[in-house]
N, C-alpha and C positions, 0 to 999 in steps of 0.2 A: 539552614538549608540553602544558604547563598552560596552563586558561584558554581552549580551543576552545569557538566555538559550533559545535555539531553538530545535526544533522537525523538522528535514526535511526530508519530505516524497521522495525517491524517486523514477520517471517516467518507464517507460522499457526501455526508450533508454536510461537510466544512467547503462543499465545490461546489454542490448542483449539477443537472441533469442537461444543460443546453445552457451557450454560449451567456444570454441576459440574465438566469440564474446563478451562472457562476459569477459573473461579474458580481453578484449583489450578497453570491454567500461567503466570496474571498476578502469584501471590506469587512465583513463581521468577524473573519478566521483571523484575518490582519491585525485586529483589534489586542485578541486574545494572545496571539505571537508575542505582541509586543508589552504585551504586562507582564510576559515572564522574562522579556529583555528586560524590565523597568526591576523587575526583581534582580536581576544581577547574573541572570541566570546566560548559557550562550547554547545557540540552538543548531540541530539539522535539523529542518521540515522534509518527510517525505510524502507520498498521497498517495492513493488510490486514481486508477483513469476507468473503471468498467466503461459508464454511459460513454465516456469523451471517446476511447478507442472504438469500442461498435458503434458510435457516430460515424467517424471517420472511414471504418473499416466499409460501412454502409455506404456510403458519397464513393470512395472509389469502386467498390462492386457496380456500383448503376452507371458512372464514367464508363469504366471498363464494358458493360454490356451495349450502353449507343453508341460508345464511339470502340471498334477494336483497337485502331494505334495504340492505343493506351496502356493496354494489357494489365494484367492483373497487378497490384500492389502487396508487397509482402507483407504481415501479421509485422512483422519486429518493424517495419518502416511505418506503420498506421502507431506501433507502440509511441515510435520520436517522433513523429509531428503531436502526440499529445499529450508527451512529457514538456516540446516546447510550447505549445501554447499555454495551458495548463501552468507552466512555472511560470512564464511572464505578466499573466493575469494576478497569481499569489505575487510574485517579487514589486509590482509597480504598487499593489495594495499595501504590501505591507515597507516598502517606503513610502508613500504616501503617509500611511500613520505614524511611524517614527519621523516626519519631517512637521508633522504638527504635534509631537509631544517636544520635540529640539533635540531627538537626539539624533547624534552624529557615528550610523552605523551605516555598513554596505551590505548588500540582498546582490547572491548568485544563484542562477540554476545552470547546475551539470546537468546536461541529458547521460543518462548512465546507462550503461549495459549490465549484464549480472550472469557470470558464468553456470551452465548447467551443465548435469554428464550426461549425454545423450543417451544412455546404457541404462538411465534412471527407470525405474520400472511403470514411470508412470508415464512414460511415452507409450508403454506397450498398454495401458490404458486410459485413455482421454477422458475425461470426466468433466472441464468449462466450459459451456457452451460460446458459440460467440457469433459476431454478423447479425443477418438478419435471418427474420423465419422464412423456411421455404415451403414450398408444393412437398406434395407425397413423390409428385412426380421430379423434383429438382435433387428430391431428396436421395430419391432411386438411381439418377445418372450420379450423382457424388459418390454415392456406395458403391456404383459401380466402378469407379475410377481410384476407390481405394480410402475414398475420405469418411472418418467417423460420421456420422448423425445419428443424432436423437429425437424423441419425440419428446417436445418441452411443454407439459401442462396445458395440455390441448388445445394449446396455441399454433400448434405447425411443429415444422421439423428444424433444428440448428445442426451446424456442425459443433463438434464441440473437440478439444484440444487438448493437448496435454498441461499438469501444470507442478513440474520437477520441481526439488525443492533447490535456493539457491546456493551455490560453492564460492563465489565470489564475486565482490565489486568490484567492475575492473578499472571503477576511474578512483578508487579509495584514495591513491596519494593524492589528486587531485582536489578534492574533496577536505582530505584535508590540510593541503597546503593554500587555499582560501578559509577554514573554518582559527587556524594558529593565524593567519594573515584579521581576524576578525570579524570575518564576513559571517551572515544568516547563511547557508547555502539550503538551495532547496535541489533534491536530487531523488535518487532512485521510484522516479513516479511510476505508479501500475506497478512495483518492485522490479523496475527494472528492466530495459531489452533483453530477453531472453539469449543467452547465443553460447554456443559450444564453441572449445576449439578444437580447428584442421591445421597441423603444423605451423601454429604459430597464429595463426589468421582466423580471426572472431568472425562466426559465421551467424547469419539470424537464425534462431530455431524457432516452428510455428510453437508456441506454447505460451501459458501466461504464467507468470510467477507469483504467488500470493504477498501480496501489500506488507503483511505483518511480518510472514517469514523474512523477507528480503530487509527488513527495518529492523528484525533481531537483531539479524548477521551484519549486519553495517554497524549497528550499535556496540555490536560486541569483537568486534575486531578493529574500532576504531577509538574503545578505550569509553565509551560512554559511562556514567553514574547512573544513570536514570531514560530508560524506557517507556515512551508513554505510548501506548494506544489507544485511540480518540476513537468513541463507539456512539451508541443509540442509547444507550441504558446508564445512569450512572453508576453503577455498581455493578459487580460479576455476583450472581446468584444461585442458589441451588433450589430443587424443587419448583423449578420455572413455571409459573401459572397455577401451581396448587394451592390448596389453603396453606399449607405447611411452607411457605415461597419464605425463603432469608436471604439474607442481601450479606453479602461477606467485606469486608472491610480490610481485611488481613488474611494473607495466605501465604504460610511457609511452602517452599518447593513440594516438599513430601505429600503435604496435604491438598494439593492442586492434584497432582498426581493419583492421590485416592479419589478424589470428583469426576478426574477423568477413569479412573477404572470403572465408577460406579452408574457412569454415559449419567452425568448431570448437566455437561455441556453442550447443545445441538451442534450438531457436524457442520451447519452451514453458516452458522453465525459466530456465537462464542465460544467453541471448541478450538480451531486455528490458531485466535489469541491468545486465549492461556500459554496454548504451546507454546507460541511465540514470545510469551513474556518469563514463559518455565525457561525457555533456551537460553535466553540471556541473563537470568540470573543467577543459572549455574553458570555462565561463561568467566564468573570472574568474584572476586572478594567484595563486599559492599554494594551489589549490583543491584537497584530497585527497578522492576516492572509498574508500572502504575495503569489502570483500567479504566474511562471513567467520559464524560462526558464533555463534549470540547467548550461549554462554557463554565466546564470546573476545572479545568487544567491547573492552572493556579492555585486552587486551595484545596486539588489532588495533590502536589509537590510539597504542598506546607503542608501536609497531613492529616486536612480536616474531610475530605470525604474521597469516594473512589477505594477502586480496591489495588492494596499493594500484595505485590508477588513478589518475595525473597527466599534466600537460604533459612 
């Protein structure tokens, strides 16, 4: 199993919820990167941003309301200041740890965008929440002016946003003309700047892209062996929480596919994965998904635990 290129998506506990948590979850993530460097292995990292974007999204909404000059900040411009921060935090960590095992590798982050079709059906239905909670009453003038809200678990109201699925990396040769150059590249954070094109010209769309989807499609258009997505649970299971709960270790395509017929997998957690790991290993001949926990990554690739998803 030496010598994979892998695509490893990772989880928000490999990041944390606020700037000092990350800092202390990315030496740990750094760690784990670099054992599957020391295995032979060569990587793209990508991540999730939830908390780091609605952080961010949240600081310029409240700018914007004391001070007007300011005006509002766009959702795709909150997405890149948190794919750059966010990568520099991972890239400085995880040279840092290859600079005390000796080895002699380079760490890039692309801030990447990720083409959608604006036509997508799921603009015509917004289902992420995002920002902060509002008033019934902040709630009311937003719907007035045309913007989804919800009422999120009787916490207040959010807007919530579309979330298409993605058509393309648009910095992929990039990407990979640093990953053949050698380098760790860390890229499509939050899966990606969301953006359609108008004639040519990459335009922001408000919408989020989901982590995993966005990590199939890079993985599988970019020629990967091995998909991994870094979760909460080490295993993908069936019968979740019942007596009768099994932990699956192996799963050909077809038989993920009956899991998902049979709604084994919750819609908000490990349902998207599978998908995400079904897409890419139909994408291509010898193509493993792997599911599993990020201090098992390593001895998910060597085949001792984690669940794999193949043809």
């Amino acid at each position: 199993m030496m010598g994979k290129k892998i695509v490893i998506a990772l989880g928000g506990n490999a990041l944390g919820n606020n700037v000092e948590e990350q800092r202390k979850a990315v030496a740990h993530t750094a760690g784990v990167i670099v054992d599957l460097i020391e295995e032979g292995h060569d990587l793209i990292v990508t991540h999730g941003n939830g908390p780091q974007v609605g952080m961010i999204q949240n600081a310029m909404d409240m700018l914007a309301r004391s001070n007007h000059q300011y005006g509002e900040v766009p959702l795709a411009s909150c997405g890149a200041m948190s794919q750059g921060y966010i990568g520099i935090d991972l890239q400085n960590a995880i040279k840092y740890e290859l600079k005390k095992r000796g080895i002699d590798k380079k760490v890039s982050t692309i801030i990447s965008q990720t083409l959608v079709d604006e036509n997508d059906d799921a603009f015509k239905n917004p289902t992420k929440p995002i920002g902060r909670f509002l008033t019934k009453e902040e709630a009311d003038e937003l719907e007035a002016q045309g913007v989804a809200v919800v009422e999120d678990a009787g916490r207040g109201y959010r807007e919530v946003v579309a979330s298409p699925m993605p058509k393309r990396i648009c910095e992929l040769g990039t990407i990979k003309t640093l990953f053949e150059a050698g380098h760790i590249v860390i890229t499509c954070g939050g899966g990606g700047i969301p953006v359609v094109d108008r004639d040519g010209a990459l335009v922001g769309a408000r919408a989020v892209i989901d982590k995993d989807n966005a990590s199939s499609l890079l993985a599988s258009t970019f020629g990967a062996d091995y998909l991994v997505i870094l979760t909460a649970v080490e295993k993908v299971a069936i019968n979740w929480g019942k007596e009768n709960q099994e932990w699956l270790a192996d799963l050909t395509v077809d038989q993920a596919k009956e899991y998902i017929a049979e709604e084994q997998f919750a819609k908000g957690s490990m349902l998207p994965k599978v998908e995400a790991a079904i897409r890419f290993a139909e994408s291509g001949e010898g193509r493993n998904a792997l599911i599993t926990l990020l201090e098992k990554a390593k001895e998910g690739i060597n085949g001792e635990t984690g669940t794999v998803i193949h043809r």
